[in-house]
C-alpha positions as CSV (number, residue, x, y, z in Angstrom):
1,X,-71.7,-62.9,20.8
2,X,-74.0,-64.6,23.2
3,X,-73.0,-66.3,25.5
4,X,-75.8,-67.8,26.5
5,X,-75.5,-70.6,23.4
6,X,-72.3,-71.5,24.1
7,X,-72.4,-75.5,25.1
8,X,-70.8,-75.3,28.7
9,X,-70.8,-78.1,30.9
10,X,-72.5,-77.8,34.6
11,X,-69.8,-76.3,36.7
12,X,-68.1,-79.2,38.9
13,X,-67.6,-79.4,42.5
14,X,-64.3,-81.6,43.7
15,X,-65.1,-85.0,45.7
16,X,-65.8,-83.9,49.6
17,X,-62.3,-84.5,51.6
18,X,-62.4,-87.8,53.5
19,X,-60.8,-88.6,56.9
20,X,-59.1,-91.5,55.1
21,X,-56.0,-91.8,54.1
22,X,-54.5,-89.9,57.4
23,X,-51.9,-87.8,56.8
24,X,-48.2,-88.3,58.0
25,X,-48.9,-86.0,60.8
26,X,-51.9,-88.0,62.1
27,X,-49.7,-91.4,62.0
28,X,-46.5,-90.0,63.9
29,X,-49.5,-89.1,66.6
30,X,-51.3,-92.2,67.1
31,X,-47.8,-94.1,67.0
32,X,-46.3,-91.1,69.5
33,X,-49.8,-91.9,71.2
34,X,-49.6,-95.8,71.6
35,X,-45.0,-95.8,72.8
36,X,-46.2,-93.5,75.4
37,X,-49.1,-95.4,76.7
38,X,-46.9,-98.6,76.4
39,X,-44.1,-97.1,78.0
40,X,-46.1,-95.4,81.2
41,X,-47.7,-98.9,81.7
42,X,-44.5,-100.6,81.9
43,X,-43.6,-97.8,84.6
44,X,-46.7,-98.3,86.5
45,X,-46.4,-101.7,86.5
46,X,-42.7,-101.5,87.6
47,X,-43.5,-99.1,90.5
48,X,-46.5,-101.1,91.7
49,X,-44.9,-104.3,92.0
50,X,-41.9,-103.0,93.4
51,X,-41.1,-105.0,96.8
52,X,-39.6,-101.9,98.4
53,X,-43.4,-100.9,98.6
54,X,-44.9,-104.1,100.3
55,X,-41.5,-103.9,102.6
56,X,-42.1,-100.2,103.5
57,X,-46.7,-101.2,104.2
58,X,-45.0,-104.2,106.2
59,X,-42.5,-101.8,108.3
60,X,-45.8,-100.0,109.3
61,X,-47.7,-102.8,110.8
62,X,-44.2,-104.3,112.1
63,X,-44.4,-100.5,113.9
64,X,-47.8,-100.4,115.1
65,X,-47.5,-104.1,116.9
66,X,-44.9,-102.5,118.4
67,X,-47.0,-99.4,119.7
68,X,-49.6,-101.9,121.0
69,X,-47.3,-104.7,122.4
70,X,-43.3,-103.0,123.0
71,X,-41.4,-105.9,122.8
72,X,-37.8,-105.2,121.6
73,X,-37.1,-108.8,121.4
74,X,-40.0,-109.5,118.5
75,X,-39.3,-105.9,117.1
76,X,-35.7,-107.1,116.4
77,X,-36.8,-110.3,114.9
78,X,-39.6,-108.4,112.6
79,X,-37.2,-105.8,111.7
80,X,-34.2,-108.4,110.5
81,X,-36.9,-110.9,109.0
82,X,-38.4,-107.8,107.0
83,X,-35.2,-106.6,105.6
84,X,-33.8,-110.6,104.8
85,X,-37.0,-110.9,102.6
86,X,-36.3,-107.6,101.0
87,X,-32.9,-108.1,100.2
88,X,-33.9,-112.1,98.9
89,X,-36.2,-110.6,96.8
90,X,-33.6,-108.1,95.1
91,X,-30.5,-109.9,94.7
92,X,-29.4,-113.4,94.1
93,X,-30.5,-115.7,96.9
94,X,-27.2,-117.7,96.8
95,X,-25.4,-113.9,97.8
96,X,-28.1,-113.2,101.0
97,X,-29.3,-116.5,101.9
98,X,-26.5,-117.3,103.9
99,X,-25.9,-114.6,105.6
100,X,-25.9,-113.4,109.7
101,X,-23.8,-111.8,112.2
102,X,-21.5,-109.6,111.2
103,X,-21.3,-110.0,107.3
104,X,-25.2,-109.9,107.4
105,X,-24.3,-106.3,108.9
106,X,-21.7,-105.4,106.1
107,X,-24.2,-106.4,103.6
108,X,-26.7,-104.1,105.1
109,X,-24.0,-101.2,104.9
110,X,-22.5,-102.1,101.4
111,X,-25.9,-101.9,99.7
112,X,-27.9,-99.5,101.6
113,X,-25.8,-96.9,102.3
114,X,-27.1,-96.4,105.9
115,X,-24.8,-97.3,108.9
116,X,-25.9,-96.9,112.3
117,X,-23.3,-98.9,114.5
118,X,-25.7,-99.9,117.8
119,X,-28.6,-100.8,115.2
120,X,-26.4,-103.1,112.8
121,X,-25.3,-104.7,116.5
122,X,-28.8,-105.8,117.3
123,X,-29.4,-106.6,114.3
124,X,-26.4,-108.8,113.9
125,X,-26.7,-110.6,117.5
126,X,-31.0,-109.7,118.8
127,X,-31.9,-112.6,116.8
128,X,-29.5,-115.1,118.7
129,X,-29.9,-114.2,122.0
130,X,-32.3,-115.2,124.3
131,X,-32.8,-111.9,126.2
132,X,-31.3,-108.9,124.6
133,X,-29.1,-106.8,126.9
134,X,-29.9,-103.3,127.1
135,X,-32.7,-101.4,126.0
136,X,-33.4,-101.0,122.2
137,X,-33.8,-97.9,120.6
138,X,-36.7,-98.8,118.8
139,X,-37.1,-95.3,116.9
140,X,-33.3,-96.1,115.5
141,X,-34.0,-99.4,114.3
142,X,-37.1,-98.9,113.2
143,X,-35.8,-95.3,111.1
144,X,-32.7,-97.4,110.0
145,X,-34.7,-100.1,108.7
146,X,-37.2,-97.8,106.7
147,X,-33.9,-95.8,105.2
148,X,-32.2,-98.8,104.1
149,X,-35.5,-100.3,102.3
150,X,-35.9,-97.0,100.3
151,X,-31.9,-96.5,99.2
152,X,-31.4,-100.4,98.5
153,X,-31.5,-100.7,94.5
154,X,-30.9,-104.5,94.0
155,X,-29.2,-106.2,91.0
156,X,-31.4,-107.8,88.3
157,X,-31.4,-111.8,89.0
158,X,-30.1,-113.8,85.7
């Protein structure tokens, strides 16, 4: 027999394999992908615009006019009108709006978790006297008032 004259067809080579459709392992990728980009966005975002940052750059200039100029007085004021704006801007300004003396104190002790008795004392009367009595230790309310801007949390305003 030859084989020669038998009537065979040219032999066939299969279609080349395309990129498309993706396979299931591609899809769970780019989807895994695109949550994880979302999701480290949202955290950048959350961690750049958080107002402990601003409070904490604000502390350091509050500090250096201090180094330059050392007066306790506007120290005091700086220090308590640095940590009212922090604390207005994480909880409900009807809670710390109204707040000073004493319970502005407690407030500063309930959520920050710091207590320093002769610093929450400045803080409670500096601002309403005239001349403060005493020296301040400026390194203690200046260490107390960074402390308490990095351990407040805040509650999420409704």
């Amino acid at each position: 027999m030859d084989y020669s004259q038998i009537p065979l067809r040219d032999m066939q080579m299969p279609d080349t394999i395309g990129w498309w459709p993706l396979a299931y392992g591609w899809w769970l990728l780019i989807i895994s992908v695109i949550i994880i980009a979302f999701l480290f966005g949202r955290y950048l975002r959350k961690k750049l615009n958080d107002p402990r940052r601003y409070a904490l750059d604000a502390l350091k200039q509050v500090e250096q006019a201090y180094r330059q100029d050392p007066d306790g007085k506007r120290l005091v004021m700086q220090s308590n009108a640095l940590l009212k704006r922090l604390a207005l801007s994480l909880y409900p300004r009807e809670q710390v709006a109204p707040l000073s003396g004493d319970r502005w104190c407690r407030f500063l002790q309930e959520t920050g978790g710091v207590s320093d008795p002769a610093v929450l004392e400045v803080l409670a009367q500096g601002p309403y006297q005239e001349q403060l009595s005493g020296t301040i230790d400026s390194a203690a309310l200046i260490r107390f008032t960074r402390q308490w801007i990095k351990q407040v949390k805040g509650v999420p305003h409704a």
